[in-house]
C-alpha positions as CSV (number, residue, x, y, z in Angstrom):
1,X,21.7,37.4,2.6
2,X,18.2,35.3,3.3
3,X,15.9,37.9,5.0
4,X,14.9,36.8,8.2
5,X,10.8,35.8,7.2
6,X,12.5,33.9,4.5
7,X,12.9,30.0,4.7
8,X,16.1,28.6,3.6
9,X,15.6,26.4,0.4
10,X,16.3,23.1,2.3
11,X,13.3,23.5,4.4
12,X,10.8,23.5,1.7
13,X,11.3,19.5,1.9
14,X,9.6,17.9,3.8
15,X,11.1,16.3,6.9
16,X,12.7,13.6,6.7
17,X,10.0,11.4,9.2
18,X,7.3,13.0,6.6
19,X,9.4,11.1,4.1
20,X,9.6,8.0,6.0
21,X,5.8,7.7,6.7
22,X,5.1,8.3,2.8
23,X,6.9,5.5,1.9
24,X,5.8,3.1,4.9
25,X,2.2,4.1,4.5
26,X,2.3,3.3,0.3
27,X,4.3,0.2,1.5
28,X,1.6,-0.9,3.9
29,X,-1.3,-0.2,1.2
30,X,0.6,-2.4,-1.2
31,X,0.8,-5.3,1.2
32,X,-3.2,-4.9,1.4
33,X,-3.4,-4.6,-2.7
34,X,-1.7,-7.4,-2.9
35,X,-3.2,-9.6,-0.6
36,X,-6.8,-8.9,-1.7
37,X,-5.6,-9.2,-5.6
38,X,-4.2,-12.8,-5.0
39,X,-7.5,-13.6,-3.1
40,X,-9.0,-12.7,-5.7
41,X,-7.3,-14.3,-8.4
42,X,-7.2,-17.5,-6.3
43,X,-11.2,-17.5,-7.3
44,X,-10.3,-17.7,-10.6
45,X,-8.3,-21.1,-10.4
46,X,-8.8,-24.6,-9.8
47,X,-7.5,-26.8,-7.3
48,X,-3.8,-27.2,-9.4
49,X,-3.3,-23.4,-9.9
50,X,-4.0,-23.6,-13.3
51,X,-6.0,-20.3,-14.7
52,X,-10.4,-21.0,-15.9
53,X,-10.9,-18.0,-15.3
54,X,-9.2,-15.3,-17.7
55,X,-11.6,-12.4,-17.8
56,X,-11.8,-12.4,-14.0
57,X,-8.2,-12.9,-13.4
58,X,-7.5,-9.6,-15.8
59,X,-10.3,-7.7,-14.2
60,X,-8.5,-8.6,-10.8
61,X,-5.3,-7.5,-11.9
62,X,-6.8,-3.8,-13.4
63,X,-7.9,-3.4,-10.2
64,X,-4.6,-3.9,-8.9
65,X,-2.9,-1.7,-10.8
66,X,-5.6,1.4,-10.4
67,X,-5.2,1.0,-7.2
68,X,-1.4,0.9,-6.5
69,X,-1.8,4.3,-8.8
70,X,-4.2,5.9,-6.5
71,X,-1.4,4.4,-3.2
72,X,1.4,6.0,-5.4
73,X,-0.5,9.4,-6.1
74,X,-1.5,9.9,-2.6
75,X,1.8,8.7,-0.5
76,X,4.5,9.0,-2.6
77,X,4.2,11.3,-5.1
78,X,4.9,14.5,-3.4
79,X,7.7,13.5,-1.7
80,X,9.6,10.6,-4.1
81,X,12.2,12.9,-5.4
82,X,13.0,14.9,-1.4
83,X,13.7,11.4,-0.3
84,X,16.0,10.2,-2.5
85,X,17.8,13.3,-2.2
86,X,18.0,12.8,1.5
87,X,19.0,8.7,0.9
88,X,21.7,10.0,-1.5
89,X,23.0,12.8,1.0
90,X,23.2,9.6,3.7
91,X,24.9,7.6,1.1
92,X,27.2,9.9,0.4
93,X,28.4,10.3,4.0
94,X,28.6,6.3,4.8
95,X,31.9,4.6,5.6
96,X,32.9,2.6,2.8
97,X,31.5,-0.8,2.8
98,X,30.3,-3.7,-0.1
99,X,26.6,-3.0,-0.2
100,X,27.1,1.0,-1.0
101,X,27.1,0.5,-4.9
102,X,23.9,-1.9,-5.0
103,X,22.6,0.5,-2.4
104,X,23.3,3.7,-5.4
105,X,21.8,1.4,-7.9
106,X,18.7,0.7,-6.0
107,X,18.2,4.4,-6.0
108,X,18.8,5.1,-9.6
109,X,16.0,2.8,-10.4
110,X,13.7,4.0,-8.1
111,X,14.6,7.5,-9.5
112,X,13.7,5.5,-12.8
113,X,10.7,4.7,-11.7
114,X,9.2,7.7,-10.3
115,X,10.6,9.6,-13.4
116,X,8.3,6.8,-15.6
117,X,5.3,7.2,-13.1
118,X,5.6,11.1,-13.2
119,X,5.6,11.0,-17.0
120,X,2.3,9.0,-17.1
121,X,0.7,10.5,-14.6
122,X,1.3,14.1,-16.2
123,X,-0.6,12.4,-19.2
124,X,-3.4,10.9,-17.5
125,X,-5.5,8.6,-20.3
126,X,-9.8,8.9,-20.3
127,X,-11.2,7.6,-16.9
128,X,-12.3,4.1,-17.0
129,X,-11.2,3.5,-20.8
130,X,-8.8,0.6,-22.3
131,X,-6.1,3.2,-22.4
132,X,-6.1,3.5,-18.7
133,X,-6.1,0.0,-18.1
134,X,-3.0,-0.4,-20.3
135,X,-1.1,2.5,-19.1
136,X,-1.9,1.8,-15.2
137,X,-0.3,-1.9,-16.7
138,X,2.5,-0.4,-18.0
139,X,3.3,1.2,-15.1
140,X,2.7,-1.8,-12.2
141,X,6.6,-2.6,-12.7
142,X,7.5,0.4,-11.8
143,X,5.2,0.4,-8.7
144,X,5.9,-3.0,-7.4
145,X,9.8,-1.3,-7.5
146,X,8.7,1.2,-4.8
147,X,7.1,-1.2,-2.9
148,X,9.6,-3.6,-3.1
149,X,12.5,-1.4,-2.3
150,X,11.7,1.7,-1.1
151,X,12.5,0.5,2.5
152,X,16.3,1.1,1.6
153,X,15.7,4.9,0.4
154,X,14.2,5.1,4.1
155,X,16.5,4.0,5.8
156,X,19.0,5.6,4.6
157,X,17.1,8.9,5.0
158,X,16.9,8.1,8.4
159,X,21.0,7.0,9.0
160,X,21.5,10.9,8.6
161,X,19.7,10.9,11.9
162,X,20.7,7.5,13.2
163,X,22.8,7.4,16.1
164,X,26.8,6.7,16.1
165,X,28.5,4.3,17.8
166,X,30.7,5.6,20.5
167,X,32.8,3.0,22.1
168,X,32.1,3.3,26.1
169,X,35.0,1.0,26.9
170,X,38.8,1.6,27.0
171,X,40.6,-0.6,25.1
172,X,41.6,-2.8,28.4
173,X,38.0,-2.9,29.6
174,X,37.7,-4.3,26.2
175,X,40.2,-6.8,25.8
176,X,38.7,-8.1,29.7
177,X,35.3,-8.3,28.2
178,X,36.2,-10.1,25.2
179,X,38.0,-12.4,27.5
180,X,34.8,-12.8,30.0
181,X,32.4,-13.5,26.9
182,X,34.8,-16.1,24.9
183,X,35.2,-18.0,28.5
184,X,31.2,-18.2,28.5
185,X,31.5,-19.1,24.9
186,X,33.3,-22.2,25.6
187,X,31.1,-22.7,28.8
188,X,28.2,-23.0,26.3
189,X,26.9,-19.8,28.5
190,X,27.0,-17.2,25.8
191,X,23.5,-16.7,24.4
192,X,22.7,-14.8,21.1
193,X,19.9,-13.4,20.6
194,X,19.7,-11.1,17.6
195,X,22.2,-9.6,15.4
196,X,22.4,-7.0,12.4
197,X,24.9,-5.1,10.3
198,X,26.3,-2.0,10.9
199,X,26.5,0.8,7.8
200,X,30.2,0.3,7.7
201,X,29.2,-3.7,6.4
202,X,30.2,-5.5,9.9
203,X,27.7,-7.7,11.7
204,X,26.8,-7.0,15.3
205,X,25.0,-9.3,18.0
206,X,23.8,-9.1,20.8
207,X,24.3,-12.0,23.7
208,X,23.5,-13.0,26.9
209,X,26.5,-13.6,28.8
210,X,25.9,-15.4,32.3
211,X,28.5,-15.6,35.1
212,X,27.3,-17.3,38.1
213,X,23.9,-16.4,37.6
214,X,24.4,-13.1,36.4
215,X,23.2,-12.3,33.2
216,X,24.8,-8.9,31.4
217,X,23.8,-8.1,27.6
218,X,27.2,-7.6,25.7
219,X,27.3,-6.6,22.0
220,X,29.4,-8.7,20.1
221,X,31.6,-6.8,16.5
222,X,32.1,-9.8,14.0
223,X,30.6,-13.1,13.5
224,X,30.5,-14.9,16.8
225,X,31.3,-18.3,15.4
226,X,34.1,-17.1,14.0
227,X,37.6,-15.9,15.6
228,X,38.5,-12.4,15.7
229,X,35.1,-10.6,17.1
230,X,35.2,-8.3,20.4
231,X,33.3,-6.9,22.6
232,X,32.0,-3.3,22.4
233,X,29.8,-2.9,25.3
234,X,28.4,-3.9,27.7
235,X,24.2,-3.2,28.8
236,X,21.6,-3.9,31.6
237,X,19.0,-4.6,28.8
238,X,18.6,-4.8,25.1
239,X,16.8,-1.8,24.9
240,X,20.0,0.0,26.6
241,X,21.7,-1.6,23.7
242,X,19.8,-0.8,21.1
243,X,19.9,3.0,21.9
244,X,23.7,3.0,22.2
245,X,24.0,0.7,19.3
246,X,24.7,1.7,15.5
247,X,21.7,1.9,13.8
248,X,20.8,-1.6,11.7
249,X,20.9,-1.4,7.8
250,X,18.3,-3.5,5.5
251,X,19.5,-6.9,4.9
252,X,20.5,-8.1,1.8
253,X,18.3,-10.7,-0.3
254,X,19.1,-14.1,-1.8
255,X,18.4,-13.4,-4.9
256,X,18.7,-9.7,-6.9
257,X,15.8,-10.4,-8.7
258,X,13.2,-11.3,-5.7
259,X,10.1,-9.4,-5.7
260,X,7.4,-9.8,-3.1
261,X,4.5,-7.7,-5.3
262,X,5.1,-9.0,-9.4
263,X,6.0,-12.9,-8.4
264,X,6.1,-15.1,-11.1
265,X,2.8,-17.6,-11.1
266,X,3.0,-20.2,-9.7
267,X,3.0,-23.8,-11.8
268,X,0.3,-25.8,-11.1
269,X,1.2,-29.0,-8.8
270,X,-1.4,-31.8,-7.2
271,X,-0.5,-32.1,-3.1
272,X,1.1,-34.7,-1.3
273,X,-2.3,-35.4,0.3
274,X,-4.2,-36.0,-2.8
275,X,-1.8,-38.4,-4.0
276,X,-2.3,-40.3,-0.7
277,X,-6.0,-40.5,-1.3
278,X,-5.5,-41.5,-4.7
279,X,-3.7,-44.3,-3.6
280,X,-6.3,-45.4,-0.4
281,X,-9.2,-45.2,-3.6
282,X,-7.3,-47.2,-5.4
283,X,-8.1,-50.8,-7.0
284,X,-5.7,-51.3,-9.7
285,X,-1.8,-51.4,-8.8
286,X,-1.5,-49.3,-11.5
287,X,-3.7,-46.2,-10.4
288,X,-1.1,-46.4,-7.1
289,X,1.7,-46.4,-9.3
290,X,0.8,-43.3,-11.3
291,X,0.0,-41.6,-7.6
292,X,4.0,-42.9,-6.6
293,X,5.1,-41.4,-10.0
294,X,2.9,-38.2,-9.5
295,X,5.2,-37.6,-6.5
296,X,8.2,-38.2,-8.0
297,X,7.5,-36.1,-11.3
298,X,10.0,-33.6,-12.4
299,X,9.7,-30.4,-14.5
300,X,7.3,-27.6,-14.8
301,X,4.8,-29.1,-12.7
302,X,7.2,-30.6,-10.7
303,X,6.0,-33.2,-7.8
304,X,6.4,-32.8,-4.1
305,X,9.7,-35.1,-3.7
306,X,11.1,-33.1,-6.5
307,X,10.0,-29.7,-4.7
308,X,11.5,-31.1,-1.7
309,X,14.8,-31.1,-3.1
310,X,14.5,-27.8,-4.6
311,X,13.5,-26.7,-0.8
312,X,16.9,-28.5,0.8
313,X,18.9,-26.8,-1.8
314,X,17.8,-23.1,-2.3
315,X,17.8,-23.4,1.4
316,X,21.4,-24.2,2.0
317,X,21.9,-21.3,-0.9
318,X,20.6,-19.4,1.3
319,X,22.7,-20.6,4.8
320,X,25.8,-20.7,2.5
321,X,24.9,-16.6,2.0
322,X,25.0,-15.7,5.5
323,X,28.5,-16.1,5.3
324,X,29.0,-17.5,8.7
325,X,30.9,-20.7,9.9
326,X,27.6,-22.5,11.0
327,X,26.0,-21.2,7.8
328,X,28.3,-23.1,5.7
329,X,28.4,-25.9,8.4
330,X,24.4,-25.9,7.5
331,X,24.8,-25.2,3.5
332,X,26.6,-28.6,3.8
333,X,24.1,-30.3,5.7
334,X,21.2,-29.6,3.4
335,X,23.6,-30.3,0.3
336,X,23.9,-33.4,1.5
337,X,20.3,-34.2,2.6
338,X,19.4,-33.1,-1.3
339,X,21.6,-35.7,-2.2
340,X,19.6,-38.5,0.0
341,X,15.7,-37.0,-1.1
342,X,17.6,-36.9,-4.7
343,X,18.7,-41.0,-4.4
344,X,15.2,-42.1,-2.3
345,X,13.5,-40.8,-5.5
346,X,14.7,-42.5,-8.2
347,X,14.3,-45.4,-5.8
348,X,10.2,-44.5,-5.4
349,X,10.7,-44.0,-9.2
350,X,11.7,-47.7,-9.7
351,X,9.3,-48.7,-7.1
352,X,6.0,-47.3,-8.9
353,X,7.5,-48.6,-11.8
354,X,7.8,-51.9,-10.5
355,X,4.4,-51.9,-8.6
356,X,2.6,-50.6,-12.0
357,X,4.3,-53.9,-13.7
358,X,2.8,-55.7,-11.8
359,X,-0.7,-55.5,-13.4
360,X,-2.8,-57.0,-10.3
361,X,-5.8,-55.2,-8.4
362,X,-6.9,-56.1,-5.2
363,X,-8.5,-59.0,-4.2
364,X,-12.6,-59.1,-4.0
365,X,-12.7,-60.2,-0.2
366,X,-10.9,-56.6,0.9
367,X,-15.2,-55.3,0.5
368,X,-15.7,-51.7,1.2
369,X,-17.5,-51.3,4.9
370,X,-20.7,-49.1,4.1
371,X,-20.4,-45.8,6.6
372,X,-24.4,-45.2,6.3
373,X,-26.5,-47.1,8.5
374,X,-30.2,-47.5,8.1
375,X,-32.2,-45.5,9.8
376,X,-36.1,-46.3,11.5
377,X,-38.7,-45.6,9.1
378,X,-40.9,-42.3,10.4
379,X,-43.8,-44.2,12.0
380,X,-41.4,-46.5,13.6
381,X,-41.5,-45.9,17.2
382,X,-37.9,-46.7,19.3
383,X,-37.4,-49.6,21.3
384,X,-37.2,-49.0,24.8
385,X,-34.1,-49.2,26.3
386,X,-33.6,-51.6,28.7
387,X,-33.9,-50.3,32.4
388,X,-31.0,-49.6,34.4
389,X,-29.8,-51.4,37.1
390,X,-30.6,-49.6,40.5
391,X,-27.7,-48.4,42.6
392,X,-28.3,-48.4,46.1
393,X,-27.5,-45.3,47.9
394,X,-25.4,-44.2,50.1
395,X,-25.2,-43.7,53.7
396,X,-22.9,-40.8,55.2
């Protein structure tokens, strides 16, 4: 039996809000790391991206990583291993859903990770010396993993204290509701304005729904563009809402392999405003062909034409994963646009080639206009301008 001035074992963790601040805070530090690294490193290169720089760009990147050691050390540290105890306690108590076994993975690598940062950091290497440097290297992976994705440990921390749905309508108040709202859908009078995904995996949105001129904010289970959603309440506001509401999960990501704090650099490219000028300074047809071609370039460093294709069609990747009917209406839409920007330039392609071909210049009576006009020596005093003609006045 636990004597009375004795604390069960569960309470020497911290609570779960202590949890969540530790991670937010290191998250919030690692935003500022990051932005003051890449301003730093941006120092370091020239106009294309490309790297002159290389001792400044490492010393920019040691600091980095010293100092998303010193976030780690003083947010997250004594409290990694209570909160993914308390995101694996919430996991285990979820509904079954599609995003519950990448959720379990996410937290066996950050348990990874803090196991790997908790070995090194046990073994600390000589202040200041190249062995720091390279272990606080070593290590920045493992970092940029909290930061990148310690949002979903907190969360689910926080879904053991996140509210539960309870339907407020009877299943006829529902069916008329449903009714009302797909009526105002066909009207062109039901308004979304934000949506989310429940833990169990199903989306949830929130609409305005106006009957002659009275607005009512209704939450929407299941894609609205889409047959088969319903109507689960029904609100005064969306703050009403949003406290009756189940709690909203993280969303998912495009890509498994996105990372906001250990990007891949960037290759170096010349701007679609530089090639413009090149082609206003030029004489020669064939320095404006080379601009044309600069624009139409393809691989590595890739010119703007050919990165505005590769815009069109990561972003219909990206409507096609929101797994809606106007997503894929939209995935289809930029598809096709690639298709156009893909045809217009092999068509610039053959029209630099053409113009450089050519081999002309411009002719010798298109003279340059000078901008700089002469000024009046020192000693030169100004004319005097002419007087002004006198207005007669006026009589109220």
């Amino acid at each position: 039996m636990t004597p009375a001035n004795t604390p069960p074992p569960e309470s020497s963790l911290p609570m779960t809000p202590e949890l969540k601040d530790g991670a937010r805070r290191f998250q919030l530090r690692m935003a500022v790391i990051d932005h003051e690294t890449e301003t730093a490193l941006d120092m370091t290169r020239d106009r294309y991206g490309r790297t002159l720089h290389t001792d400044a760009a490492a010393a920019a990147r040691a600091h980095r990583d010293k100092a998303a050691v010193e976030a780690y050390t003083t947010h997250l540290a004594p409290h990694a291993d209570a909160l993914l105890d308390a995101a694996r306690r919430a996991l285990d108590d979820l509904p079954p859903a599609r995003h519950l076994a990448g959720w379990r993975a996410v937290l066996d690598g950050l348990a990874t990770s803090a196991t790997e940062i908790r070995r090194a950091l046990d073994r600390p290497a000589t202040p200041g010396s190249a062995a720091e440097r390279a272990q606080h290297s070593a290590l920045w992976p493992y970092l940029a993993a909290w930061a990148d994705h310690s949002y979903i440990a907190s969360n689910l921390a926080d879904q053991s204290n996140g509210q539960h749905h309870k339907a407020p309508l009877t299943e006829e108040e529902q069916r008329m509701w449903t009714e009302r709202a797909q009526a105002a859908q066909r009207r062109g009078e039901l308004d979304p304005t934000e949506s989310w995904y429940a833990a169990d995996g199903q989306p949830i949105t929130l609409a305005y729904l106006v009957e002659d001129d009275d607005t009512t904010v209704v939450a929407l289970r299941g894609a609205p563009d889409a047959p088969g959603w319903q109507v689960i309440g029904h609100y005064a506001h969306e703050y009403e809402a949003g406290q009756a509401l189940p709690a909203a999960v993280p969303p998912g990501v495009l890509r498994a392999d996105v990372s906001q704090h250990n990007r891949p650099a960037l290759a170096p490219e010349v701007s679609l405003q530089e090639l413009i000028r090149d082609v206003v300074e030029a004489q020669h047809a064939g320095n404006a062909s080379n601009a044309l071609l600069g624009a139409t370039q393809r691989g590595y460093d890739a010119g703007p034409m050919v990165r505005l294709q590769e815009l069109l069609e990561t972003s219909g990747q990206f409507a096609s994963a929101l797994e809606t009917m106007q997503g894929r209406q939209i995935a289809a839409r930029l598809s096709a646009l690639g298709r156009q920007i893909e045809f217009l330039t092999r068509e610039v392609e053959e029209a630099a080639e053409d113009l450089g071909a050519t081999v002309a210049v411009l002719p010798p009576h298109r003279t340059p206009v000078l901008r700089v006009r002469p000024r009046p020596a020192v000693d030169t005093t100004p004319p005097t301008p002419p007087p002004r003609a006198s207005t007669p006045a006026r009589h109220r």
